[in-house]
N, C-alpha and C positions, 0 to 999 in steps of 0.2 A: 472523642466521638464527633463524626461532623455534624452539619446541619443539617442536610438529607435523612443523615439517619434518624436523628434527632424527633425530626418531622415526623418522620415515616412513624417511630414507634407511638411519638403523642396521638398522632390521628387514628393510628390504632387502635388505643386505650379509650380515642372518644367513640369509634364506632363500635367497639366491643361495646360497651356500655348503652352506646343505642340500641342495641341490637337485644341486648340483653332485657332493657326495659321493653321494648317491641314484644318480647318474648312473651315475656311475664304479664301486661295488659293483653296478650290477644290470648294465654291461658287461661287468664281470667277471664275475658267476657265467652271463650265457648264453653266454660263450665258452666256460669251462669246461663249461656243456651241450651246446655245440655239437660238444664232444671227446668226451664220453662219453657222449651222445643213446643208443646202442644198447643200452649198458651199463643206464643209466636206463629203457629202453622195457622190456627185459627184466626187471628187479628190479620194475616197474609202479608204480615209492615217487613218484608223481605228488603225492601227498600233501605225503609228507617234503620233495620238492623248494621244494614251498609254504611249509611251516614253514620250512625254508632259509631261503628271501629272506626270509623277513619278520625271521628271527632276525639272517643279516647286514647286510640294509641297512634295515629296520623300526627297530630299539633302537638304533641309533645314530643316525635321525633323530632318534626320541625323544629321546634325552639329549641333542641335540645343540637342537632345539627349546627342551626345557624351559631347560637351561643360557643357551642366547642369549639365552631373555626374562629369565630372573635378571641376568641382567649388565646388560643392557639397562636395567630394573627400578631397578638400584640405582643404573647410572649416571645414569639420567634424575633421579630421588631424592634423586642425593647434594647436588647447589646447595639443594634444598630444606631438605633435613635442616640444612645451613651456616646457609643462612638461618634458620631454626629457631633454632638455639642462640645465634648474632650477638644474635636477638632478644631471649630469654631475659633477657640480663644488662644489658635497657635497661629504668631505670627513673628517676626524676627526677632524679638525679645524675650519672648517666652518658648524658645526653640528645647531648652531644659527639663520643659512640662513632660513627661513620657505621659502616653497616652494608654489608660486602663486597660487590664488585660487580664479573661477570665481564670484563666490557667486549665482552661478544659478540652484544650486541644483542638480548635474547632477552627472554622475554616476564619471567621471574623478574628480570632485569638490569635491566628497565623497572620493575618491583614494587621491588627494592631503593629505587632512584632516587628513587620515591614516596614508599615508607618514610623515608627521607634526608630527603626536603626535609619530611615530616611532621615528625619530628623536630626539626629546625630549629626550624620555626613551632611546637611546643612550647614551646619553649628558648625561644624568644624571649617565651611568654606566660607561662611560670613567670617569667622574671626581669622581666616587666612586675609580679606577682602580688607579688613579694619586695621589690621598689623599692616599692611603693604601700604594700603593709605597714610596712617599714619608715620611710618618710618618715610614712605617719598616725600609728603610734606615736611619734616622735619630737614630732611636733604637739601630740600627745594629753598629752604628759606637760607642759607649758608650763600649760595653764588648768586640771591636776588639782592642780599645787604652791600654785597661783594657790587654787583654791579651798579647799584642804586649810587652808595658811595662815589665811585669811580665818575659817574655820569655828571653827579654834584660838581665835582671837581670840576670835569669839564666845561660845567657848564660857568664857572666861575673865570674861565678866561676870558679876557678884557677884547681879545685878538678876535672871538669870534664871528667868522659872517650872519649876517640875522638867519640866512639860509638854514644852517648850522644850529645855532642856536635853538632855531623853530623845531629841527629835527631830534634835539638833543632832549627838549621841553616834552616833544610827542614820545620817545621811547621811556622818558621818564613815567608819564601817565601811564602808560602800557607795563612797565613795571611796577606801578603802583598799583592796578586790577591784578596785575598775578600774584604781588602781595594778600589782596584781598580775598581771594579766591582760597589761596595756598592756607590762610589765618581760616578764612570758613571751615571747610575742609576738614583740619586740625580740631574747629572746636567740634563739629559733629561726628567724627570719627570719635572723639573721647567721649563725648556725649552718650554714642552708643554701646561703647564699653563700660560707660558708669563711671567712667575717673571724673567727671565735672561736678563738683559740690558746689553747692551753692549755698550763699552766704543770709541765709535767708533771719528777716527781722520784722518787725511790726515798721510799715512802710505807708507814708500819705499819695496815695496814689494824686490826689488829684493836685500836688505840688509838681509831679514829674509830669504831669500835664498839661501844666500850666508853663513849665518849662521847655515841652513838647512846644507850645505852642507857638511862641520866642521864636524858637529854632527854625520853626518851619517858614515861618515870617520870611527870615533872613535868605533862606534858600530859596523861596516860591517870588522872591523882589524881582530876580532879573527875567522872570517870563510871565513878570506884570499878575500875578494868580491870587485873589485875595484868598486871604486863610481867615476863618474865623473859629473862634470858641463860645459854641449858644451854651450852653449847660455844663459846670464843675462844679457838682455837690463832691462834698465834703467824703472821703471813703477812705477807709484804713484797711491792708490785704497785710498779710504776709510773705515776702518778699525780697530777692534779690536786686537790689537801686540799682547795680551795675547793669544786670541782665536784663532788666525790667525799659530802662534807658532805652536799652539797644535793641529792644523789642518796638518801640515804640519809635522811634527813631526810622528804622527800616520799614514801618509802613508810613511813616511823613516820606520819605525818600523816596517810595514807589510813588506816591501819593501826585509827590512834585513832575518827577520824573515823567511817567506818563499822564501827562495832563493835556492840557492845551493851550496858546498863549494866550492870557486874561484870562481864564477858566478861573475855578471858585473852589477850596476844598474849607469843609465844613466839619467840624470835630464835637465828641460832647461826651459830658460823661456824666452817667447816672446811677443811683441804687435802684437795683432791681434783683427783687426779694432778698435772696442769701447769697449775691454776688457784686459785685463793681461791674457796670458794662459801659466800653469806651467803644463808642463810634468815632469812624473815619472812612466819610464819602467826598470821591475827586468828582469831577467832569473829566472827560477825556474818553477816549477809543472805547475804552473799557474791554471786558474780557468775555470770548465768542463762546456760547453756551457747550460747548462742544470739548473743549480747553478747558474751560473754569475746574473740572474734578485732577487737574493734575499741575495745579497751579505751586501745589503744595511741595511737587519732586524734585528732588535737588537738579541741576542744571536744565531744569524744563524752562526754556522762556518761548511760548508759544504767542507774545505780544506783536503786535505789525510793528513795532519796533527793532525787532528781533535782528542782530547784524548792523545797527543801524549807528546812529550817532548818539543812542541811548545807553549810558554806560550802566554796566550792570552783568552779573554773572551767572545769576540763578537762585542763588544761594541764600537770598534774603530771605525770603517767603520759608523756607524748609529752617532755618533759623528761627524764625519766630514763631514756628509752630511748637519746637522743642521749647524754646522758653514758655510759652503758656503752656504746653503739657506740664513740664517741672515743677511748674505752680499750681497745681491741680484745675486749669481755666484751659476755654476753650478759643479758637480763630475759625469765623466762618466767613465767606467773602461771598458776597451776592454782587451781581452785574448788568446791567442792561447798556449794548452796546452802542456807543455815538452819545450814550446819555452819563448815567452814573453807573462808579464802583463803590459799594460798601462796605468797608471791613466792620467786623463786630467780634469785639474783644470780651470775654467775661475770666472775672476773677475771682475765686472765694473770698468773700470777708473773712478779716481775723477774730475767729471765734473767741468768746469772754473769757478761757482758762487758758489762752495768747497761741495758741496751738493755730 
């Protein structure tokens, strides 16, 4: 049955029903006229008799009107609203979810159905998308060791002009970003098949932090940028060290990266309430309010950097979102441009029965 008809017969059944009580209150007050007709001729409240009926059988059609299209309203609404929220929580991962479906023939039941088999043929072009990626990167890493190798050698003759040399050292670098790109790739194409486990264990967050912080030392030296560490309480997560690293690692990297020379990045890490939150603010360009919601997309680099002499792929930032999702923790990046970027990291504590 569609929903026209649907409609069509409920509002029928509400107006039958008006119409019926209409009926039955104005039988009753002219029988009651019919007893005191004399009584009423004489008082001459011809009037008042009129505001009568409309007061008892008028406001009760009213309410009874208004009410029936409310119920009506939200019944008709309510598959809608379902379908609505069913919607809501499909997105490339949960492409599987089929979306509810009355079985009553009806034109939204027809709409689900469509939805459903869109769905499907989604699903089935995302994991065309994931298999192609992943098998070309797999490809792809065979003739870059191949040439990597080769170049090495190269570069190992005693014979060469520095010209040479220089150029041998630049294609090398340039194979090393497509290494890096190629290993990204590979780890977020598995990532979104779900073949990436992770090694996860009761973990000192704020020793990889501290290690974080070493590191960033070393890399922020040669463009003069002090780093500091105000705040490392003490915090235990659950966690992958490797992954966690490299999480952490890749926003010191940006961190450096887009900065400025002598600029200052600032780290810190604190309990707050039922998680670990590690801050990481640079100085530098920072990021145009415009940009900042798609910072997160794999090969988006929309930095004035961008083509420049900032080496970099894309891939960082969409990597380290997957690592804190996996952790059940979030990355949020706040900016104000020419001044500061904030990363803020939060991680679940490992709760008392080690879970």
């Amino acid at each position: 049955m569609t929903i026209r008809r649907r409609l069509t017969i409920w509002y029928a059944v509400v107006l039958a029903a008006s119409l019926l009580l209409i009926s039955w209150a104005t039988y009753q007050e002219f029988a009651e006229q019919s007893e005191r007709g004399r009584e009423r001729e004489a008082e001459g409240s011809a009037l008042g008799e009129a505001a009568e009926i409309i007061f008892r059988v008028g406001l009760p059609a009213v309410i009874l009107g208004i009410g029936g299209g409310w119920w009506l309203t939200r019944r008709a609404l309510k598959p809608i609203a379902e379908l609505t929220r069913a919607a809501k929580g499909i997105d490339e991962r949960t492409l599987d979810r089929a979306l509810p479906r009355s079985g009553n023939g009806d034109e939204l039941d027809e709409l689900a159905g469509v939805l459903n088999a869109m769905q499907a043929r989604l699903k089935e072009g995302f994991s065309q998308i994931r298999e192609f990626t992943l098998h070309a990167s797999h490809e792809l890493k065979t003739p870059l060791t191949v040439m990597h190798g080769e170049l090495e050698t190269s570069l190992r003759d005693n014979d060469l002009l520095p010209a040479e040399r220089d150029r041998i050292i630049s294609q090398l670098d340039e194979l090393h970003r497509l290494s890096k790109i190629v290993d990204g790739l590979t780890l977020l194409t598995r990532a979104d098949s779900g073949e990436v486990k992770l090694k996860m264990a009761p973990l000192r967050l704020d020793e990889l932090v501290r290690d974080l912080h070493g590191d960033t030392v070393i890399l922020a030296e040669p463009a003069g940028i002090k780093v500091e560490l105000s705040v490392c309480e003490e915090a235990t997560v659950m966690g992958d060290a490797h992954r966690l690293r490299q999480l952490l690692l890749n926003l010191a990297d940006n961190a450096v990266k887009y900065n400025q020379a002598g600029g200052s990045i600032s780290m810190s890490l604190r309990r707050a309430g039922d998680a670990a939150q590690f801050d990481l603010a640079n100085t530098g360009p920072g990021i145009g309010p415009d940009i900042l919601p798609r910072v997160f997309d794999r090969f988006f680099r929309g930095d004035p950097a961008h083509g420049s002499s900032v080496e970099g792929c894309g891939l960082g930032l969409s990597i380290a979102q997957w690592i804190a999702a996996a952790h059940g923790g979030t990355i949020h990046i706040e900016s104000t441009p020419s001044r500061l970027t904030t990363v803020t990291l939060r991680l679940p504590f490992r709760r008392p029965d080690g879970s």
